[in-house]
C-alpha positions, 0 to 999 in steps of 0.5 A: 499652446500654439506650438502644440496647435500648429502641430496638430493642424500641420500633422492633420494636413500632412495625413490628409495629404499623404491620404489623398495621395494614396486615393490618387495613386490608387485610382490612377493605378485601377485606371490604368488597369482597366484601360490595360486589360480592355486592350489587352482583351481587345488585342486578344479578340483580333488575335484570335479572329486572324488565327481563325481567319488564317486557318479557314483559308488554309482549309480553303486552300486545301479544299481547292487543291483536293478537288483539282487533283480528285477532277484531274483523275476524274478527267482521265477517267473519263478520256480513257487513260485510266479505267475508273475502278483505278481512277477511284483507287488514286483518288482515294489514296491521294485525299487519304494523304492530303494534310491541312494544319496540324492533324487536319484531314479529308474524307470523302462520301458519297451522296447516298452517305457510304463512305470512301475515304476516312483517314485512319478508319479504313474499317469505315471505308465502303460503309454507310455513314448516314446515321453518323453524328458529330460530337454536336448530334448533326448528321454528317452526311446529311448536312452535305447531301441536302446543303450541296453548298456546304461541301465543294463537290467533285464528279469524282466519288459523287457520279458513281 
């Protein structure tokens, strides 16, 4: 009878342990994960914040590197090297070329919203965009015109 008692407890105790071992593993395990996924999120957050970083000074670079080449052109239309109507061709020519990333692209309009250059939509050129919108509903031009902030300007297209 005690040999039956003390196998019964001892069968008892070994359940107990063997649960209590597997609640311990599977909160460790959950911990774990939680504690991996927060990281994991966190290194994710930082990735994107440098991605994003490093693509806004890309643009920023270009951004810079268009307007000394359009003031470049400007300067020599202005000293007479070249006459302005060739001055507003190069200059028109050379931003449609200028690249950022990977199917980023320039355009150019005027304060008064007539677009000069717009990549790909030479039907566009020489037209007013003042009502166009972004896929947000702003207006394009707007937002430049009235913000002169916004938008680095050059002499070059905006003085005509």
């Amino acid at each position: 009878m005690l040999k039956r008692f003390l196998s019964k407890i001892s069968f008892r105790i070994a359940l107990f342990t063997a649960i209590s071992l597997i609640l311990l593993a599977a909160i460790i395990t959950v911990t774990f994960n939680q504690i991996s996924y927060r990281n994991e999120m966190r290194q994710l957050k930082q990735t994107e914040k440098l991605l994003k970083d490093d693509f806004d000074r890309l643009i920023q670079y270009q951004v810079e590197t268009a307007i000394s080449m359009l003031t470049h052109i400007h300067q020599q239309a202005q000293q007479n090297e070249i006459t302005q109507d060739e001055a507003l061709k190069r200059g028109a020519d050379y931003l449609r070329q200028l690249r950022f990333g990977v199917d980023g692209y320039f355009w150019a309009d005027t304060r008064q919203g007539v677009n000069v250059v717009l990549l790909g939509n030479t039907e566009v050129e020489g037209k007013s965009r003042w009502e166009s919108k972004d896929a947000h509903g702003n207006f394009l031009t707007h937002l430049a015109a009235f913000h002169p902030k916004f938008i680095k300007k050059t002499p070059f297209f905006t003085s005509k």
